[in-house]
C-alpha positions in Angstrom: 13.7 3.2 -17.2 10.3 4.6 -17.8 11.7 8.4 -17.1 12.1 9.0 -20.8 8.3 8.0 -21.7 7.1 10.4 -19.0 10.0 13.1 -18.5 9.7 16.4 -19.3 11.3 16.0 -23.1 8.5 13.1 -23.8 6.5 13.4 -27.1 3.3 11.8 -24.8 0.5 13.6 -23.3 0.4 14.5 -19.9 -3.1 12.4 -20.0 -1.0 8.9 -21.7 1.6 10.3 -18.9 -0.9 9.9 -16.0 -2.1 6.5 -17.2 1.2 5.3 -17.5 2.1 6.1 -13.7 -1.1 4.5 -12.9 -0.3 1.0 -14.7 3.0 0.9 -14.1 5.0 3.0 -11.1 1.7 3.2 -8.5 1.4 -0.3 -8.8 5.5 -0.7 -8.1 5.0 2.0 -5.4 2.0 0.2 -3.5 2.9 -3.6 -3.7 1.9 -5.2 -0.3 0.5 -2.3 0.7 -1.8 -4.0 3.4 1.0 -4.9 5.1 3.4 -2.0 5.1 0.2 0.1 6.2 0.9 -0.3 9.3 4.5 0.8 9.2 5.9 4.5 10.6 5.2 7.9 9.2 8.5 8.1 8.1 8.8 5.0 6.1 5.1 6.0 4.6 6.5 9.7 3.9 9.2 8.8 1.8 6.8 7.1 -0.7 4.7 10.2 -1.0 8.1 12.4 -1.2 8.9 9.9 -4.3 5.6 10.6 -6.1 5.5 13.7 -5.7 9.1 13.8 -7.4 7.6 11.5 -10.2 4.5 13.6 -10.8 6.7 17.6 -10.6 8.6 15.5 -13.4 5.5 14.1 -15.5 4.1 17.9 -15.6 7.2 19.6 -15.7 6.1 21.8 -13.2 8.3 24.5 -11.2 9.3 24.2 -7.5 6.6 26.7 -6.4 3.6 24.6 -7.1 1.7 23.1 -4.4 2.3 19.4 -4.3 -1.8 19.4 -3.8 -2.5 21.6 -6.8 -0.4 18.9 -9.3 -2.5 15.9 -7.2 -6.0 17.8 -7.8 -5.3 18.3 -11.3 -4.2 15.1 -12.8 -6.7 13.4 -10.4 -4.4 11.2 -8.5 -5.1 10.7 -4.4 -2.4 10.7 -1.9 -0.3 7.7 -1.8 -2.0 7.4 2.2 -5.0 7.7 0.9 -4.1 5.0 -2.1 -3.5 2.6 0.2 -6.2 2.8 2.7 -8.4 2.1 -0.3 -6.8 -0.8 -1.6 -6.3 -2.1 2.1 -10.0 -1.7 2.9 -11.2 -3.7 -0.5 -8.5 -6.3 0.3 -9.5 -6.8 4.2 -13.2 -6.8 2.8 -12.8 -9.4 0.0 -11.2 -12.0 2.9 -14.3 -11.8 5.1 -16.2 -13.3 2.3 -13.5 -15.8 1.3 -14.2 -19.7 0.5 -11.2 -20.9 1.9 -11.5 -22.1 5.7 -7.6 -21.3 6.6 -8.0 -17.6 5.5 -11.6 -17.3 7.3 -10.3 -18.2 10.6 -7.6 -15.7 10.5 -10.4 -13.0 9.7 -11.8 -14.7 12.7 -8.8 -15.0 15.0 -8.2 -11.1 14.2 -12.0 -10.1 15.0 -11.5 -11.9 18.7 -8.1 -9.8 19.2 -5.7 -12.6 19.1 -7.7 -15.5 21.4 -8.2 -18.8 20.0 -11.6 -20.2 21.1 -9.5 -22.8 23.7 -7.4 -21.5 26.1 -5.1 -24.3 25.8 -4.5 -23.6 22.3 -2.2 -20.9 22.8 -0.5 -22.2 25.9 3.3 -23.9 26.1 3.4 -27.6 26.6 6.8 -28.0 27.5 7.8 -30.8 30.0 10.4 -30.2 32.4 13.5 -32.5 31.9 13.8 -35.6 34.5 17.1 -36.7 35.3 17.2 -40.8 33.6 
Protein backbone atom coordinates (compact mmCIF):
# COMPACT_ATOMS: atom_id res chain seq x y z
CA UNK A 1 0.00 0.00 0.00
CA UNK A 2 2.75 2.46 0.61
CA UNK A 3 4.38 1.70 -3.03
CA UNK A 4 2.66 4.70 -4.55
CA UNK A 5 4.14 7.28 -1.83
CA UNK A 6 7.62 5.91 -2.52
CA UNK A 7 7.48 4.40 -6.16
CA UNK A 8 9.25 5.59 -8.90
CA UNK A 9 5.99 7.92 -10.24
CA UNK A 10 5.86 9.62 -6.55
CA UNK A 11 5.73 13.50 -6.33
CA UNK A 12 8.00 13.00 -2.77
CA UNK A 13 11.58 13.40 -2.42
CA UNK A 14 13.94 10.68 -2.32
CA UNK A 15 14.94 12.33 1.29
CA UNK A 16 10.74 12.17 2.53
CA UNK A 17 11.15 8.66 0.61
CA UNK A 18 14.06 7.48 2.92
CA UNK A 19 12.26 8.66 6.04
CA UNK A 20 9.28 7.05 5.13
CA UNK A 21 11.03 3.49 4.84
CA UNK A 22 12.57 4.17 8.05
CA UNK A 23 9.16 4.83 10.04
CA UNK A 24 7.29 2.64 8.43
CA UNK A 25 8.64 -0.70 6.23
CA UNK A 26 12.19 -1.12 8.44
CA UNK A 27 10.17 -1.19 11.43
CA UNK A 28 7.63 -3.97 9.65
CA UNK A 29 10.86 -5.57 8.26
CA UNK A 30 12.74 -5.86 11.78
CA UNK A 31 9.83 -6.71 14.31
CA UNK A 32 11.22 -9.25 16.88
CA UNK A 33 14.36 -9.03 15.55
CA UNK A 34 16.21 -10.25 18.69
CA UNK A 35 14.65 -13.30 18.26
CA UNK A 36 14.78 -14.18 14.57
CA UNK A 37 18.62 -13.18 14.91
CA UNK A 38 19.45 -16.26 15.50
CA UNK A 39 17.65 -17.89 12.62
CA UNK A 40 19.61 -19.27 9.11
CA UNK A 41 21.26 -17.23 6.51
CA UNK A 42 18.66 -17.99 4.24
CA UNK A 43 15.71 -16.90 6.15
CA UNK A 44 18.00 -13.54 7.07
CA UNK A 45 18.86 -13.19 3.17
CA UNK A 46 15.56 -12.94 2.02
CA UNK A 47 14.88 -9.81 4.12
CA UNK A 48 17.85 -8.06 2.75
CA UNK A 49 16.89 -9.37 -0.96
CA UNK A 50 13.34 -7.53 0.01
CA UNK A 51 15.05 -4.21 0.89
CA UNK A 52 17.13 -4.07 -1.53
CA UNK A 53 13.98 -4.51 -3.97
CA UNK A 54 12.27 -1.65 -1.84
CA UNK A 55 15.19 0.78 -1.95
CA UNK A 56 16.10 -0.04 -6.38
CA UNK A 57 12.31 1.08 -6.33
CA UNK A 58 12.52 4.22 -3.95
CA UNK A 59 15.53 5.56 -6.21
CA UNK A 60 14.42 4.30 -9.36
CA UNK A 61 17.73 3.05 -9.98
CA UNK A 62 18.79 0.56 -12.98
CA UNK A 63 19.74 -3.09 -12.48
CA UNK A 64 23.55 -2.28 -12.79
CA UNK A 65 23.94 -0.42 -9.60
CA UNK A 66 25.62 -1.97 -6.78
CA UNK A 67 23.16 -2.85 -4.03
CA UNK A 68 26.07 -1.16 -1.74
CA UNK A 69 26.34 2.12 -3.72
CA UNK A 70 22.17 2.77 -3.20
CA UNK A 71 22.87 1.64 0.85
CA UNK A 72 25.91 4.25 0.99
CA UNK A 73 24.03 6.90 -0.50
CA UNK A 74 20.76 7.19 1.20
CA UNK A 75 22.64 6.22 4.45
CA UNK A 76 20.73 3.15 5.39
CA UNK A 77 22.97 0.00 7.00
CA UNK A 78 22.42 -3.58 6.05
CA UNK A 79 19.38 -5.15 7.41
CA UNK A 80 22.31 -7.70 9.35
CA UNK A 81 23.77 -4.95 10.50
CA UNK A 82 20.13 -3.26 11.56
CA UNK A 83 19.51 -5.81 13.67
CA UNK A 84 22.59 -6.53 15.44
CA UNK A 85 22.20 -2.99 16.65
CA UNK A 86 18.85 -3.10 17.85
CA UNK A 87 19.59 -6.61 19.34
CA UNK A 88 22.54 -5.33 21.27
CA UNK A 89 20.56 -2.16 22.84
CA UNK A 90 17.68 -4.59 23.63
CA UNK A 91 20.03 -7.41 25.35
CA UNK A 92 21.73 -4.30 27.17
CA UNK A 93 18.61 -2.43 28.38
CA UNK A 94 17.47 -6.13 30.23
CA UNK A 95 20.72 -6.29 32.22
CA UNK A 96 19.73 -3.19 33.98
CA UNK A 97 16.05 -4.08 34.28
CA UNK A 98 13.86 -3.50 37.65
CA UNK A 99 11.86 -6.50 37.24
CA UNK A 100 13.28 -9.63 39.13
CA UNK A 101 11.60 -12.27 36.61
CA UNK A 102 13.52 -10.68 33.56
CA UNK A 103 16.92 -10.26 35.66
CA UNK A 104 17.14 -13.89 36.40
CA UNK A 105 16.75 -14.82 32.89
CA UNK A 106 19.72 -12.42 32.07
CA UNK A 107 21.20 -14.43 34.79
CA UNK A 108 20.18 -17.92 33.88
CA UNK A 109 21.66 -17.03 30.24
CA UNK A 110 25.07 -15.68 31.69
CA UNK A 111 25.49 -19.24 33.66
CA UNK A 112 24.73 -21.20 30.19
CA UNK A 113 21.55 -22.66 31.13
CA UNK A 114 22.34 -24.03 35.04
CA UNK A 115 20.10 -23.00 37.66
CA UNK A 116 21.99 -22.30 40.94
CA UNK A 117 20.40 -25.99 42.44
CA UNK A 118 20.99 -28.89 40.72
CA UNK A 119 17.75 -30.22 41.65
CA UNK A 120 15.96 -27.52 40.04
CA UNK A 121 16.32 -28.79 36.68
CA UNK A 122 15.97 -32.39 37.48
CA UNK A 123 12.58 -34.75 36.76
CA UNK A 124 10.67 -35.81 39.75
CA UNK A 125 8.63 -38.38 38.45
CA UNK A 126 7.63 -41.31 40.72
CA UNK A 127 7.42 -44.62 39.30
CA UNK A 128 3.89 -46.13 39.33
CA UNK A 129 3.09 -48.87 42.20
CA UNK A 130 0.73 -51.42 41.46
CA UNK A 131 -2.46 -50.56 44.31
Amino acid sequence: MIIPLIGRHSPLSLNNKVLLFKQILRPILTYSAPIWCITAKTHRRKIQILQNKILRIMTNAPWFVRKDVIHKDLKIEMIGDHVKNISRKFFTQLQDHKNPLIYDQVEYAHKNGKYPYPYSTTKWSLPLKPP
